[in-house]
TORMAR-850782 format. One line per 10 residues: their letters; for each residue x, y, z of N, C-alpha, C, O, CB. Coordinates in nm, 4 decimals, m for minus. Glycine has a CB too. Layout:
N
a> X,Y,Z,X,Y,Z,X,Y,Z,X,Y,Z,X,Y,Z | ... .
This chain:
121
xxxxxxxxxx> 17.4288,9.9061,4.8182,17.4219,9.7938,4.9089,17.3606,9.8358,5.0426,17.2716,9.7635,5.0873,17.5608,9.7344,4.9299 | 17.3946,9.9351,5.1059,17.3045,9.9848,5.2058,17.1587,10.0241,5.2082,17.0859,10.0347,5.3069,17.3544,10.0755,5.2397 | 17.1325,10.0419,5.0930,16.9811,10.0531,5.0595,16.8837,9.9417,5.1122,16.7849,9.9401,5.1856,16.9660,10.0542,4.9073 | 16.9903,9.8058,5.0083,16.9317,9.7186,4.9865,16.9217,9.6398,5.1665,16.8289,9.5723,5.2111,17.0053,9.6489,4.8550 | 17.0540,9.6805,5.2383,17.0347,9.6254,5.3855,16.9527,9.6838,5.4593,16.8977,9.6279,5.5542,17.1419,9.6246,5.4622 | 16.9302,9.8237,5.4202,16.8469,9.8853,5.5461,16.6744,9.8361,5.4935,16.5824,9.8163,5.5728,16.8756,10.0989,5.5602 | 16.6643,9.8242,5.3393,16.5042,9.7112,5.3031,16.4821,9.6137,5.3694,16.3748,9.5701,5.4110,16.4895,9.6332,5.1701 | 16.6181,9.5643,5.3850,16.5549,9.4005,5.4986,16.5588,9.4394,5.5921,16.4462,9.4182,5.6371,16.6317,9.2495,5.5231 | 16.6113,9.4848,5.6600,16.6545,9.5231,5.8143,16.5100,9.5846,5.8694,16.4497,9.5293,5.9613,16.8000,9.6554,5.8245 | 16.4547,9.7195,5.7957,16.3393,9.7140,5.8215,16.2050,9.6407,5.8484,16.1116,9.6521,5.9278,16.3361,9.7526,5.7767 .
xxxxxxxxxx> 16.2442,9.5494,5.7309,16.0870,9.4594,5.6747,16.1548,9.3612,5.7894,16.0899,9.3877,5.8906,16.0533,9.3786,5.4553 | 16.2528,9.2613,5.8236,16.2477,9.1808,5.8598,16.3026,9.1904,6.0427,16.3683,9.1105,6.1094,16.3029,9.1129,5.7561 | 16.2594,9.2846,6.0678,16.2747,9.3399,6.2504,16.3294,9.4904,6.2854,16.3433,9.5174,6.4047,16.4029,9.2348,6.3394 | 16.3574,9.5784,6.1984,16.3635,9.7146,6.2278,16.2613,9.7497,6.2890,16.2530,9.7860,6.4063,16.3796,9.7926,6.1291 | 16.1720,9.7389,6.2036,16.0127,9.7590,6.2434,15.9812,9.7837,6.3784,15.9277,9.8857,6.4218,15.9291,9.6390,6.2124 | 16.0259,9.6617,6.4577,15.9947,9.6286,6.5632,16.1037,9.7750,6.6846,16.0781,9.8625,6.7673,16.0316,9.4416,6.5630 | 16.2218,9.7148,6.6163,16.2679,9.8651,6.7016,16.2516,9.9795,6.7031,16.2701,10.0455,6.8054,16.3584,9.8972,6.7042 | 16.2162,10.0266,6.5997,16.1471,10.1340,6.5207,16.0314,10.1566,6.5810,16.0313,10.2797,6.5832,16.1223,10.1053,6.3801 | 15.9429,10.1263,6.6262,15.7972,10.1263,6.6947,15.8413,10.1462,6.8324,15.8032,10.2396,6.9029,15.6986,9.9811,6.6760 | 15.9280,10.0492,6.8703,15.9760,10.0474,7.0486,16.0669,10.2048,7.0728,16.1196,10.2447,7.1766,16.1177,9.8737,7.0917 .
xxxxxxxxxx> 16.0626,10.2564,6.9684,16.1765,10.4026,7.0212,16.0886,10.4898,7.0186,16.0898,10.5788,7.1037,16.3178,10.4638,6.9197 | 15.9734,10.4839,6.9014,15.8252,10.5934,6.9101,15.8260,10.6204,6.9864,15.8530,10.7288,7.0382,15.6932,10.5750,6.8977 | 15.7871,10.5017,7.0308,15.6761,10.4669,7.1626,15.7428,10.5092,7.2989,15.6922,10.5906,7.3762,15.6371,10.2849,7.1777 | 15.8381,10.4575,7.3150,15.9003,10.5332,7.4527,15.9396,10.6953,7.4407,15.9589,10.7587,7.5444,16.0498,10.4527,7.4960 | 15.9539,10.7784,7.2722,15.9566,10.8779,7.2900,15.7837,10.9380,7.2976,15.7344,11.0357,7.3539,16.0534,10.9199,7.1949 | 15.7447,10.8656,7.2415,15.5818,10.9597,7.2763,15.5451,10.9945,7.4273,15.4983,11.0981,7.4744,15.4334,10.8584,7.2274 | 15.5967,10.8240,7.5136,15.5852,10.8699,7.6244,15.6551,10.9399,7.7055,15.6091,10.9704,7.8156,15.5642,10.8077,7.6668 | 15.7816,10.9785,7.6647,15.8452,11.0879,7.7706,15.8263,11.2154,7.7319,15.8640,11.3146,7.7944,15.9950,11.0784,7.7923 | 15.7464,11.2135,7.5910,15.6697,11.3757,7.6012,15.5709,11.3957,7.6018,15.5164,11.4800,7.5306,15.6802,11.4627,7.5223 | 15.5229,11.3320,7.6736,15.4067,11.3708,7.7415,15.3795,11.4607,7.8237,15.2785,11.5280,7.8443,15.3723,11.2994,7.7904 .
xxxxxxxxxx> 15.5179,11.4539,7.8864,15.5209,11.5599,8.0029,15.6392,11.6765,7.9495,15.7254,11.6580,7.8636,15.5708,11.4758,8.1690 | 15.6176,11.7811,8.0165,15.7417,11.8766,7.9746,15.8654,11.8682,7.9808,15.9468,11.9188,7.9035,15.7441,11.9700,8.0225 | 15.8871,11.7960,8.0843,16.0381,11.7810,8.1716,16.1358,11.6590,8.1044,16.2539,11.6278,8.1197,16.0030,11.7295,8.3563 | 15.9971,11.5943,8.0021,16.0497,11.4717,7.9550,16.0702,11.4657,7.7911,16.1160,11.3757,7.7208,15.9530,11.3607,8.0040 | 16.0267,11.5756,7.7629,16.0638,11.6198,7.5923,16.1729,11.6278,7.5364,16.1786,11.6030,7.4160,16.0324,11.7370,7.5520 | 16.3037,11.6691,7.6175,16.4355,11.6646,7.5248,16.4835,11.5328,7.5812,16.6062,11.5358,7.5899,16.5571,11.8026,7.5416 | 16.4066,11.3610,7.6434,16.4685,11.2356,7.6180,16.3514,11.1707,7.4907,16.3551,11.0641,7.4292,16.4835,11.1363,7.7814 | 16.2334,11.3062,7.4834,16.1811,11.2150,7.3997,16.2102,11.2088,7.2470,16.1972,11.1167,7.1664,16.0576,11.2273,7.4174 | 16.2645,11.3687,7.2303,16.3531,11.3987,7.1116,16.4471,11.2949,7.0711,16.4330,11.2243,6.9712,16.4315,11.5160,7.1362 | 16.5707,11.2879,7.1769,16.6177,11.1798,7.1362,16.5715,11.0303,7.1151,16.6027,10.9363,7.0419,16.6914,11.1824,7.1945 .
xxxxxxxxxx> 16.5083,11.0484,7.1860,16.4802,10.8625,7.1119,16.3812,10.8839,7.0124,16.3495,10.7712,6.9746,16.4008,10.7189,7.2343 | 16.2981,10.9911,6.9334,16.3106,10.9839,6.8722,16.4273,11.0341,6.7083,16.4180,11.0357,6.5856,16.2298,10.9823,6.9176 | 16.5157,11.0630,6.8044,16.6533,11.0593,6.6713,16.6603,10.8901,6.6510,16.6346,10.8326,6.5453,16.8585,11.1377,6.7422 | 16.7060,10.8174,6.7928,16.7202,10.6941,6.7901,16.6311,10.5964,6.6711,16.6840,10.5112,6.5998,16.6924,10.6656,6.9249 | 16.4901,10.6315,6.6709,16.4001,10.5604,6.5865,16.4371,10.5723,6.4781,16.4391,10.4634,6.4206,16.2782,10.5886,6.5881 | 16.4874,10.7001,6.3840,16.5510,10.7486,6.2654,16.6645,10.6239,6.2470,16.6794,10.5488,6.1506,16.6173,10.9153,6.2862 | 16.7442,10.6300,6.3838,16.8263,10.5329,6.3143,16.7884,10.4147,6.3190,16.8490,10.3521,6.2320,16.9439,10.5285,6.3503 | 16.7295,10.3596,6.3671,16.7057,10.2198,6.4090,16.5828,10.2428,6.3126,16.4997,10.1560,6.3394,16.6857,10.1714,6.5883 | 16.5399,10.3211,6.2160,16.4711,10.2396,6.0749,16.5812,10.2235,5.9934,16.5742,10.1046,5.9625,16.3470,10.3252,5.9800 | 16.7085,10.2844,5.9230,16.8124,10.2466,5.8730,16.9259,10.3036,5.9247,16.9785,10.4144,5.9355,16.8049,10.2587,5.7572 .
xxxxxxxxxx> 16.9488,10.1653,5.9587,17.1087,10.1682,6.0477,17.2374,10.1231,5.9299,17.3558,10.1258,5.9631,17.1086,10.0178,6.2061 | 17.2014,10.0908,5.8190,17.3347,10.0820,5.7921,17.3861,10.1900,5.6945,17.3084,10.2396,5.6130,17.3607,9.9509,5.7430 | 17.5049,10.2242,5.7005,17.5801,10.3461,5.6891,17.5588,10.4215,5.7905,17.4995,10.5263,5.7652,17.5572,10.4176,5.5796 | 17.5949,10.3977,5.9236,17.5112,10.5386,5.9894,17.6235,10.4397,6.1026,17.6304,10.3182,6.0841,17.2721,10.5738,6.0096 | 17.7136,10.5126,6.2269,17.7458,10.4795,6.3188,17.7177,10.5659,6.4415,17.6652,10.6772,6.4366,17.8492,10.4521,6.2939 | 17.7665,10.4901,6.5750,17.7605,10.5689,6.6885,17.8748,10.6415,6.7279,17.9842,10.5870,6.7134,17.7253,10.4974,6.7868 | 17.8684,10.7521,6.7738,18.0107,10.7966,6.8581,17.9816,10.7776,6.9898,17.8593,10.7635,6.9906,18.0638,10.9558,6.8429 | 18.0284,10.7674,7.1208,17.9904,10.7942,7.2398,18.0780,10.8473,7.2782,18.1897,10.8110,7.2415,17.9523,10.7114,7.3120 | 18.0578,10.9833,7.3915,18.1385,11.0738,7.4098,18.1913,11.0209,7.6109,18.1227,10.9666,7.6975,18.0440,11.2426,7.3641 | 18.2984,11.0569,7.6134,18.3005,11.0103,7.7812,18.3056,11.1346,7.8611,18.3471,11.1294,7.9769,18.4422,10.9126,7.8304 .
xxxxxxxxxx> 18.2704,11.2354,7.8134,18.1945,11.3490,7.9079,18.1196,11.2932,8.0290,18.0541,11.1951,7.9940,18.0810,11.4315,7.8219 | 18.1049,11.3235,8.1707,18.0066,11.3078,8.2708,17.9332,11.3671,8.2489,17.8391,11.3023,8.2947,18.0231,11.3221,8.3802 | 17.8726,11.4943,8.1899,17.7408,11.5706,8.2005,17.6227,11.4968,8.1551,17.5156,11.5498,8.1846,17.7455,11.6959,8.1219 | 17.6175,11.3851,8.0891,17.5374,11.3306,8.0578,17.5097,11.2197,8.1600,17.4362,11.1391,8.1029,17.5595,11.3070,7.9417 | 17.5306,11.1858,8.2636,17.5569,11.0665,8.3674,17.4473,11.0613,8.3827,17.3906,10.9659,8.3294,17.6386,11.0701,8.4951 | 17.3623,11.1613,8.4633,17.2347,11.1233,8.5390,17.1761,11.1340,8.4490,17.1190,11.0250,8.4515,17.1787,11.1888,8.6516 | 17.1265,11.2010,8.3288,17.0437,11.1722,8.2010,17.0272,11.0177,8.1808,16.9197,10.9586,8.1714,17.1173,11.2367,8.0675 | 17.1910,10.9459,8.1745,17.1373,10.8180,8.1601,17.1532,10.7580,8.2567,17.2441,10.6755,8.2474,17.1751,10.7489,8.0691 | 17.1057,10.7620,8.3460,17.0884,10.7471,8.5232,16.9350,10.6938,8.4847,16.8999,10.5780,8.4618,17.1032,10.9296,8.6526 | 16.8545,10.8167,8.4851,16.7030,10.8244,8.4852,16.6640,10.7461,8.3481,16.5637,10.6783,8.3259,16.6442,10.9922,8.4884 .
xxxxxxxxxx> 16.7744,10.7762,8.2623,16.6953,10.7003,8.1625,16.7098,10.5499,8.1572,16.6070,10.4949,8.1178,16.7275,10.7493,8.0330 | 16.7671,10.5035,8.1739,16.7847,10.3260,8.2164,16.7236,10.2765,8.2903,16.7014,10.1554,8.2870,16.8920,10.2746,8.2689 | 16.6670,10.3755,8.4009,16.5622,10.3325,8.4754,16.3935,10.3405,8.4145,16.3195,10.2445,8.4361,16.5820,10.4142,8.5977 | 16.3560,10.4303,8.3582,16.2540,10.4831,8.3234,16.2549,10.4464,8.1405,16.2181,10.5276,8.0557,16.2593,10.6419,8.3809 | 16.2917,10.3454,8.1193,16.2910,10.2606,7.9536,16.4152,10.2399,7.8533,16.4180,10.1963,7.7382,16.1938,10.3437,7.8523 | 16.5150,10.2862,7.9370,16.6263,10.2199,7.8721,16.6514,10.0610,7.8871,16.7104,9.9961,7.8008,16.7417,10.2872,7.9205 | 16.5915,9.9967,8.0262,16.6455,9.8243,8.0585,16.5333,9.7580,7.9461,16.5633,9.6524,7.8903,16.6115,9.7479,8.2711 | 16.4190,9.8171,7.9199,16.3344,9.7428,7.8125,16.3634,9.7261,7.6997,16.3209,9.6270,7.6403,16.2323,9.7833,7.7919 | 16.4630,9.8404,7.6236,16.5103,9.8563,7.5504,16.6144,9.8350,7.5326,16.6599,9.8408,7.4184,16.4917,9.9164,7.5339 | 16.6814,9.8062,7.6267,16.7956,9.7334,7.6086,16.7988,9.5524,7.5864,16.8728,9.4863,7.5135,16.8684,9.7755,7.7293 .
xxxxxxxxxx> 16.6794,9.5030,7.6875,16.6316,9.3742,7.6776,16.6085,9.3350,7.4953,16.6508,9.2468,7.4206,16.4824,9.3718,7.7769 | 16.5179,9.4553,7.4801,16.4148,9.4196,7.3737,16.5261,9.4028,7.2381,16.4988,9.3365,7.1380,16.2783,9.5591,7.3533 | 16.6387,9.4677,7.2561,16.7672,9.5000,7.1202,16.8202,9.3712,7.1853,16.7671,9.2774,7.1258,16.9013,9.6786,7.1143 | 16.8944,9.3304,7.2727,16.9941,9.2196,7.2974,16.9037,9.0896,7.2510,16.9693,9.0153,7.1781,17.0509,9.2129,7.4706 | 16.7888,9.0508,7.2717,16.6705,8.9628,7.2219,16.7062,8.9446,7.0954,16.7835,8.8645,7.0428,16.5245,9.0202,7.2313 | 16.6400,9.0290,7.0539,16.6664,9.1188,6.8694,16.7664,9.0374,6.8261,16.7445,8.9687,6.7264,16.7375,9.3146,6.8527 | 16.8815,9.0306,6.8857,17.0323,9.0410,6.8270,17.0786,8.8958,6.8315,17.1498,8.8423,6.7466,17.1424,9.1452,6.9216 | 17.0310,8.8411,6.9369,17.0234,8.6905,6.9752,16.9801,8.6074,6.8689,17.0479,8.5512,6.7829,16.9306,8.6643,7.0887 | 16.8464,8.6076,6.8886,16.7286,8.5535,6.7444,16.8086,8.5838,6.6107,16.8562,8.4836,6.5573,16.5507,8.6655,6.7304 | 16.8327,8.7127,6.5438,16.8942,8.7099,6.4532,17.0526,8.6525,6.4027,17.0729,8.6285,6.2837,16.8730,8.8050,6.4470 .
xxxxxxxxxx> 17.1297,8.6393,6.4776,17.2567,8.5715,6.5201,17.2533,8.3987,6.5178,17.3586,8.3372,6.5011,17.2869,8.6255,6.6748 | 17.1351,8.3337,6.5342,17.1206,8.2049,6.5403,17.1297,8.1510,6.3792,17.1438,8.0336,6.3450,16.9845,8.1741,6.6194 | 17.1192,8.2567,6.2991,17.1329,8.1765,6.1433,17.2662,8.2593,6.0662,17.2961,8.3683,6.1149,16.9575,8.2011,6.0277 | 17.3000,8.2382,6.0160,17.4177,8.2736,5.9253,17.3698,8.3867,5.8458,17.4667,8.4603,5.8272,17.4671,8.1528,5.8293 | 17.2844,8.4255,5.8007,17.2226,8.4958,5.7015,17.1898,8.6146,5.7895,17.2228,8.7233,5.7420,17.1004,8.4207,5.6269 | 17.1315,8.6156,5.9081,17.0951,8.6922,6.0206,17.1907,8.7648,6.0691,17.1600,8.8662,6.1318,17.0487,8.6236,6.1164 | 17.3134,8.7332,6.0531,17.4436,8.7921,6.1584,17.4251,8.9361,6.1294,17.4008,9.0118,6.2234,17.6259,8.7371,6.1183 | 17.4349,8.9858,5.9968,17.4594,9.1009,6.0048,17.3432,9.2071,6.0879,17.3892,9.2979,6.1571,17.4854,9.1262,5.8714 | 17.2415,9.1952,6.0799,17.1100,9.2362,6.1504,17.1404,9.2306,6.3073,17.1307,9.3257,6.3849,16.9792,9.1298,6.1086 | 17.1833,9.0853,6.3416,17.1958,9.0885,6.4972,17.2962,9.1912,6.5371,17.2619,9.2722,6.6233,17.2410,8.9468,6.5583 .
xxxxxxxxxx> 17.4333,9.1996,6.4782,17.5185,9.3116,6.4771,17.4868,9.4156,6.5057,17.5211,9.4749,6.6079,17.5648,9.3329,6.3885 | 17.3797,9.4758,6.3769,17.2738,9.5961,6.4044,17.2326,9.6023,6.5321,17.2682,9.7035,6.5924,17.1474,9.5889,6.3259 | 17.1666,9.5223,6.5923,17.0885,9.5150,6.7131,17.1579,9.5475,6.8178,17.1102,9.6353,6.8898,17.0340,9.3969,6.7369 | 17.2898,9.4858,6.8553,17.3482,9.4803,6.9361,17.4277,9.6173,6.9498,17.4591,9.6584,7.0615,17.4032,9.3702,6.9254 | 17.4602,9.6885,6.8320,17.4753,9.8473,6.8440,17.3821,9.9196,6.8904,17.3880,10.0206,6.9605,17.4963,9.9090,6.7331 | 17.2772,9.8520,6.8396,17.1403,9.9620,6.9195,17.1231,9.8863,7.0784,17.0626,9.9591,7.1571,16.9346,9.9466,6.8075 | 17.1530,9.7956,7.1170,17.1739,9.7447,7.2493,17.2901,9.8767,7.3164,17.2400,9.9563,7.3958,17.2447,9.5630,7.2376 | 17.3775,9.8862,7.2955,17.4948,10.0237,7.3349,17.4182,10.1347,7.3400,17.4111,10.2062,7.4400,17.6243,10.0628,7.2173 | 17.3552,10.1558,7.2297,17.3031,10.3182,7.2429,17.1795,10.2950,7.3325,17.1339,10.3861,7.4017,17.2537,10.4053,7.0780 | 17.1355,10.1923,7.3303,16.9930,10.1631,7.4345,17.0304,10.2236,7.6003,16.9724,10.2881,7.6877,16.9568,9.9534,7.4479 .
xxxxxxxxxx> 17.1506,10.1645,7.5813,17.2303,10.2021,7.7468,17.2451,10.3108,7.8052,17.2266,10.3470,7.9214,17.3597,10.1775,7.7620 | 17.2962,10.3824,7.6732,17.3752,10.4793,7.7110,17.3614,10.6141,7.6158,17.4557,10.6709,7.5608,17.5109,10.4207,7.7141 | 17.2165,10.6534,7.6089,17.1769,10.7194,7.4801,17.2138,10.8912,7.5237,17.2258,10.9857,7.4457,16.9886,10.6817,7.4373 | 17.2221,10.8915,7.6245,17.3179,11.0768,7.5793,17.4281,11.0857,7.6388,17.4753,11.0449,7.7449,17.2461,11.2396,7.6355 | 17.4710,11.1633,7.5278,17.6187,11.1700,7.4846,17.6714,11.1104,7.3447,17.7793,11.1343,7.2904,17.6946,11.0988,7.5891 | 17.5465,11.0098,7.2917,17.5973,10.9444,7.1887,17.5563,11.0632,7.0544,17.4881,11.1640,7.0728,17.5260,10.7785,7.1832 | 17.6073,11.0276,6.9413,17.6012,11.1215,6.8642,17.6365,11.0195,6.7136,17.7389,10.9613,6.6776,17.7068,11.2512,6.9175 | 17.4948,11.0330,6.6501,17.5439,10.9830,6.5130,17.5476,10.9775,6.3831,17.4455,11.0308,6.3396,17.5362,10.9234,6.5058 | 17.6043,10.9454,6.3127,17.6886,10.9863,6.2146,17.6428,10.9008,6.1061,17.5570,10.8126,6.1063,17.8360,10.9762,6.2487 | 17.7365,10.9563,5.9903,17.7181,10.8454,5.8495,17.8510,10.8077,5.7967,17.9486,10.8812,5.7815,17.6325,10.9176,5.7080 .
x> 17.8397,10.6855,5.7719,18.0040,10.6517,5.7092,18.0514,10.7059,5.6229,18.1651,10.6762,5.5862,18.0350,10.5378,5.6591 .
């Protein structure tokens, strides 16, 4: 059954998040200083092509604060926009809920992406 959710989830708007996590990791390694946020988001893209079976932990350590300080500023609010959108649109039909769900987890990790750490059910 997770197979079969993470087939739609992809084909019918993963895609889209999936491209938006590349893309902001291509651009933070571009530069040197910006390679271990671009690593992670691209872990993030991994999940956000199949998210189901797969959860978040978030840790409440401070060492990660200003990491996501800079990063909310510098493409986390787009990405956070761009998942809560996501989650909205999909949520308006009955059939959609579970997807918007999806979204709205990747809305959390959009926020607040180090420290998080994730997993498989």
């Amino acid at each position: 059954m997770k197979l079969l959710g993470n087939i739609i989830w992809f084909v019918l708007g993963g895609f889209i998040s999936w491209v938006s996590w590349i893309v902001i990791g291509i651009l933070w390694s571009i530069t040197i200083i910006g390679i271990p946020i671009g690593r992670q988001c691209f872990k993030f893209a991994k999940m956000s092509a199949a998210p189901f079976g797969k959860n978040i932990q978030f840790s409440d350590r401070g060492s990660s604060l200003i990491l996501n300080i800079l990063w909310l500023f510098f493409g986390g609010f787009v990405m956070v926009t761009e998942e809560i959108t996501l989650g909205v649109i999909f949520c308006l039909t009955i059939v959609g809920i579970p997807f918007g769900l999806q979204h709205f987890k990747h809305a959390k990790l959009a926020l607040l992406p180090f420290g998080a750490t994730i997993y498989r059910i």
